[in-house]
C-alpha positions as CSV (number, residue, x, y, z in Angstrom):
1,X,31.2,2.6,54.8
2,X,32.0,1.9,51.3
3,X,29.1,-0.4,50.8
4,X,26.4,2.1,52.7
5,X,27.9,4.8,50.2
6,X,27.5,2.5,47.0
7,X,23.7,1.5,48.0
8,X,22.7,5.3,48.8
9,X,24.4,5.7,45.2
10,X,21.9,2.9,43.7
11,X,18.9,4.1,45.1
12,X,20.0,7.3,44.1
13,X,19.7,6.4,40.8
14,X,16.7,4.1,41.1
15,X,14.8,7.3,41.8
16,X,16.4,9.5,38.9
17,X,14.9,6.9,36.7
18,X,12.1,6.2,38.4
19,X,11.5,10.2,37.9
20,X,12.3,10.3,34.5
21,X,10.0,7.4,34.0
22,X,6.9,9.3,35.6
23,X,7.3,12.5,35.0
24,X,5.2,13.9,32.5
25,X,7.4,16.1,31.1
26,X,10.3,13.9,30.4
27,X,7.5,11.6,29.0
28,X,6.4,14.7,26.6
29,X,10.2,15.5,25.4
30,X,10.6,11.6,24.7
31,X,7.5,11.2,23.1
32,X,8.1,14.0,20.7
33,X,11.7,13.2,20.0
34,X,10.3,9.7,18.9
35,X,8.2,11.7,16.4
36,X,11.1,13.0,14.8
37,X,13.3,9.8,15.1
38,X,10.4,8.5,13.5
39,X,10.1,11.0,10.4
40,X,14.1,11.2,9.9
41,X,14.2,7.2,10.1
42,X,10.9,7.2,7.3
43,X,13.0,9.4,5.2
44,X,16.3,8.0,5.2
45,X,14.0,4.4,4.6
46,X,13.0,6.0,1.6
47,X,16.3,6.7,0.4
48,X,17.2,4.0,1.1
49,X,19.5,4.7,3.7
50,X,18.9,1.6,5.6
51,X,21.2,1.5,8.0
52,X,20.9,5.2,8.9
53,X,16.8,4.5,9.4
54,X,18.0,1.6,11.4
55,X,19.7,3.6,13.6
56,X,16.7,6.6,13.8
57,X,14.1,4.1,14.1
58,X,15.4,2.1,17.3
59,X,15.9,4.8,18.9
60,X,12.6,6.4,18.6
61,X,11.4,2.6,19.6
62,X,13.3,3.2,23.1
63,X,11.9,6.9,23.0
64,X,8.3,5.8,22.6
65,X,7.8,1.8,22.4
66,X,4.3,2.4,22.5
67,X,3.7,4.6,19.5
68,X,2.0,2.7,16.8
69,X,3.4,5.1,14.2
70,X,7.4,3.8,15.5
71,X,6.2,0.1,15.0
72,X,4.8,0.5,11.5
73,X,8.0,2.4,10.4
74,X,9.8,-0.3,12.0
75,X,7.7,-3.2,10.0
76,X,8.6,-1.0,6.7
77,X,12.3,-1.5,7.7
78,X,12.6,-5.2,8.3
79,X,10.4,-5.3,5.5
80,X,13.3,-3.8,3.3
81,X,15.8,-5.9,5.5
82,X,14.2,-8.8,4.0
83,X,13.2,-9.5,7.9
84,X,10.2,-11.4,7.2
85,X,9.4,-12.3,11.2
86,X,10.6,-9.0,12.6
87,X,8.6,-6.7,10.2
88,X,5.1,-8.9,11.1
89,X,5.8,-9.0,14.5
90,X,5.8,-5.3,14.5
91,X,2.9,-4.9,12.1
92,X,1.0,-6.6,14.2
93,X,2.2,-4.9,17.8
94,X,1.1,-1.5,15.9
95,X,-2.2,-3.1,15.2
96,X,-2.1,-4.0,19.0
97,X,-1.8,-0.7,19.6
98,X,-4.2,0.6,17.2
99,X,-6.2,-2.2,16.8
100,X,-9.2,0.2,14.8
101,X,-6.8,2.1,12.4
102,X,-7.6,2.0,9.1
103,X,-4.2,2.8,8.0
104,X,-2.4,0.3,10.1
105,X,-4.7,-2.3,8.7
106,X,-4.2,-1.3,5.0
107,X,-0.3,-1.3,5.4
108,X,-0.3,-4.7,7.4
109,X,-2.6,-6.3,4.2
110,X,-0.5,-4.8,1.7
111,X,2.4,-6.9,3.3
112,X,0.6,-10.2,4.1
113,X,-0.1,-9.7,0.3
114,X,3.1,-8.9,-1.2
115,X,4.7,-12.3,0.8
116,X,2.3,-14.6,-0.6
117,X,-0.8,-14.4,2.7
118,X,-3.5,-13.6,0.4
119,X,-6.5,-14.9,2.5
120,X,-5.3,-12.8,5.5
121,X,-4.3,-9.9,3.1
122,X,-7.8,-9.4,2.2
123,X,-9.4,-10.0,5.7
124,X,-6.9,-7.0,6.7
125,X,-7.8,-4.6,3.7
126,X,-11.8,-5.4,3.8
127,X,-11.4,-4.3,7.7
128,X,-10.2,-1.2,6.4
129,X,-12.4,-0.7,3.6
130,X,-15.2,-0.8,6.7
131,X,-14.1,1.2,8.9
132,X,-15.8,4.6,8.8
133,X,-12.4,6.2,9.3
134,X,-10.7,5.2,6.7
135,X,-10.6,8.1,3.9
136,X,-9.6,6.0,1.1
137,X,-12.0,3.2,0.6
138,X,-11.9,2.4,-2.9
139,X,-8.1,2.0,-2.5
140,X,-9.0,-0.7,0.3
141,X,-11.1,-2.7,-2.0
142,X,-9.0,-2.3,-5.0
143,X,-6.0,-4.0,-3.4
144,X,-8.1,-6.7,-2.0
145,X,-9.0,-7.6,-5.6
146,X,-5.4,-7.4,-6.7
147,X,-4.7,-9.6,-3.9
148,X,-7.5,-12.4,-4.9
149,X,-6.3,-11.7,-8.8
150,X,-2.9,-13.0,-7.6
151,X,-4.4,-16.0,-6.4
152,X,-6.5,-16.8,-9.4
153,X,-10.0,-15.7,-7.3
154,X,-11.3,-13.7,-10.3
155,X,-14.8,-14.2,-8.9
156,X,-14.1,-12.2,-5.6
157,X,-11.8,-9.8,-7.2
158,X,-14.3,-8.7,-9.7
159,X,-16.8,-7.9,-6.8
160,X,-14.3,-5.8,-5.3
161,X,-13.1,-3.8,-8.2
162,X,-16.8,-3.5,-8.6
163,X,-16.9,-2.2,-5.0
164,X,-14.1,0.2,-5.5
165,X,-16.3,1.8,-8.4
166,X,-19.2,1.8,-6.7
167,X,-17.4,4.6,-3.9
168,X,-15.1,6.1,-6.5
169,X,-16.3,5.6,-10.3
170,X,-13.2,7.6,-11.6
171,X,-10.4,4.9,-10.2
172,X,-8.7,4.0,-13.1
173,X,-6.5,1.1,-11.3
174,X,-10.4,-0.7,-10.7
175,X,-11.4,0.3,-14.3
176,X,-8.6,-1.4,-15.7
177,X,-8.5,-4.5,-13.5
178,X,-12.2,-5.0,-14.2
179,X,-11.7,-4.6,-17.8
180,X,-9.4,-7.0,-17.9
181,X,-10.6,-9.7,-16.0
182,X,-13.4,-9.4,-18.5
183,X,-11.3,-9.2,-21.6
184,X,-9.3,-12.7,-19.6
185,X,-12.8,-14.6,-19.7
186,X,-14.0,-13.5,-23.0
187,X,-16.8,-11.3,-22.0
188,X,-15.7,-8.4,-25.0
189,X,-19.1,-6.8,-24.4
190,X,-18.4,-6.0,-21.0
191,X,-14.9,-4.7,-21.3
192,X,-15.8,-3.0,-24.2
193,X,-18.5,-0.9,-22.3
194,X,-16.6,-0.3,-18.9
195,X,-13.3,0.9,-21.6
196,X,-15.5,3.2,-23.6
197,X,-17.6,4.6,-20.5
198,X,-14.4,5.5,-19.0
199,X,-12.3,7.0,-21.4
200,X,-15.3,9.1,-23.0
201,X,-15.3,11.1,-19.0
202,X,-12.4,10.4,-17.8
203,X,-8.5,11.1,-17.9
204,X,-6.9,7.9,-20.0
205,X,-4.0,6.3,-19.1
206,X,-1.5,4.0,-21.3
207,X,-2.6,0.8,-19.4
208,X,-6.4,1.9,-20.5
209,X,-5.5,2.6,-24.2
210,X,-3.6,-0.3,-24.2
211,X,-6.2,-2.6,-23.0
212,X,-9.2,-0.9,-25.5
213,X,-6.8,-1.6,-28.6
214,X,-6.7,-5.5,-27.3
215,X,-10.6,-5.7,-26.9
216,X,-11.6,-4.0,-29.9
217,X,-9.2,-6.3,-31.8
218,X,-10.9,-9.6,-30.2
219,X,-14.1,-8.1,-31.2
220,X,-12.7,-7.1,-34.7
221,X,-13.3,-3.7,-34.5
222,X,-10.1,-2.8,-36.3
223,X,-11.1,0.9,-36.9
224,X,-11.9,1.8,-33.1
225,X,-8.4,-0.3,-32.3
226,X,-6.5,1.8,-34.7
227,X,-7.8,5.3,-32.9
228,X,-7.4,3.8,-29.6
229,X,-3.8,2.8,-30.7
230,X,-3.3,6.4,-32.1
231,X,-4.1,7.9,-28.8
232,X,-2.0,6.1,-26.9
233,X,1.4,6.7,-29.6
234,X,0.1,10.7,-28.9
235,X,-0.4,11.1,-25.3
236,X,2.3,8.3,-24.4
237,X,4.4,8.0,-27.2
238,X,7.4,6.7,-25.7
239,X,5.6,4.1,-23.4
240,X,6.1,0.7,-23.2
241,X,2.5,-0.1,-23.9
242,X,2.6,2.2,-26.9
243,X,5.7,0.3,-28.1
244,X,3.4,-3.4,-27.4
245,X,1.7,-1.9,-30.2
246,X,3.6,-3.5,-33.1
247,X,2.7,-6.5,-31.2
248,X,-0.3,-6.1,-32.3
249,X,0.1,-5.7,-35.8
250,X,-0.3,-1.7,-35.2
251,X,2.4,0.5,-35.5
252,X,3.5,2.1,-32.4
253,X,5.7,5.2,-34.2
């Protein structure tokens, strides 16, 4: 008797889970409490409440293991975990998931990079740059040449920084990566222009100021150096870059 009563018990509960598993609504209330696992988890991550996110964000993995959105978040943590293996396996089950997602692809080449994969890194962030859905191009292409940069490729990167200017002419970050790379090989003329094209219609940054002092000193213009240098001790006086001054044989107070 014991043992009919016990199995009507199991397959009892084999059909309350079978429910749960099937029923569209139970799937909908899951699903959306792994959306909000998934944002509380992101925002103790970046916190950096690790533990707490730990705790958020394996949940919201049993809520929804299929979400692309819980497996990213999840690669971010084991990321900070210093979980090399566990945060690309999940990077890479997001990409499974999503495998034409711009953003999934940017964030999976903006790890590969950061751990040394450069070659991959870029295949990732050129996918990205591609695909029609992505909103940010420029951003895509600009990382892929900081990626090559970081492995001496200054070839490639320059025809992505190039690429990133080409969609967005105003991106600083490509501007001064450009620049620099030509101020590294000694073509002054070049830096010189892109510098000067930029900061006469654009917004100036320290990094920019900085760099136009260095060029117009290799190319012994000492007067343009000294009001490039005087910019960048008004607008940033407190910078480091403004304090690299003195470096320079310019006074940077």
């Amino acid at each position: 008797m014991r043992s009919i009563l016990r199995a009507m018990l199991l397959g009892l509960l084999g059909a309350l889970v079978l429910y749960g598993c099937t029923n569209p609504q139970v799937i909908r209330r899951r699903h959306r409490a792994a959306v909000y696992n998934t944002e509380l988890g992101i925002a103790y991550l970046q916190r950096g409440a690790l533990a707490l996110a730990k705790a958020r964000l394996d949940q919201a993995e049993r809520e929804n293991p299929d979400s692309p959105n819980v497996q990213s978040a999840r690669a971010l943590l084991f990321e900070r975990l210093r979980e090399p293996a566990r945060a690309d396996r999940a990077f890479r089950r997001a990409l499974d998931l999503a495998p034409h997602d711009p953003d999934y692809q940017n964030d999976y080449a903006v790890y590969l990079c950061s751990t040394g994969h450069y070659a991959r890194g870029v295949k990732y962030f050129l996918e990205a740059a591609r695909n029609p859905l992505y909103l940010t191009p420029a951003d895509a292409f600009d990382n892929a040449g900081v990626c090559l940069r970081a492995e001496h490729h200054d070839a490639a990167a320059t025809r992505m920084f190039k690429a990133a200017l080409a969609i967005n002419p105003g991106f600083s970050s490509a501007v001064w990566e450009l620049a620099d790379l030509d101020y590294k090989h000694g073509r002054l003329q070049q830096a010189h222009s892109e510098l000067v094209r930029y900061l006469s219609t654009h917004h100036e940054t320290a990094d920019l100021l900085l760099l136009a002092v260095r060029v117009m000193l290799a190319q012994g213009d000492t007067l343009d150096a000294v009001l490039y240098g005087r910019r960048l001790q008004l607008d940033y006086p407190d910078s480091a870059q403004a304090h690299a001054l003195s470096k320079l044989g310019l006074k940077s107070g």
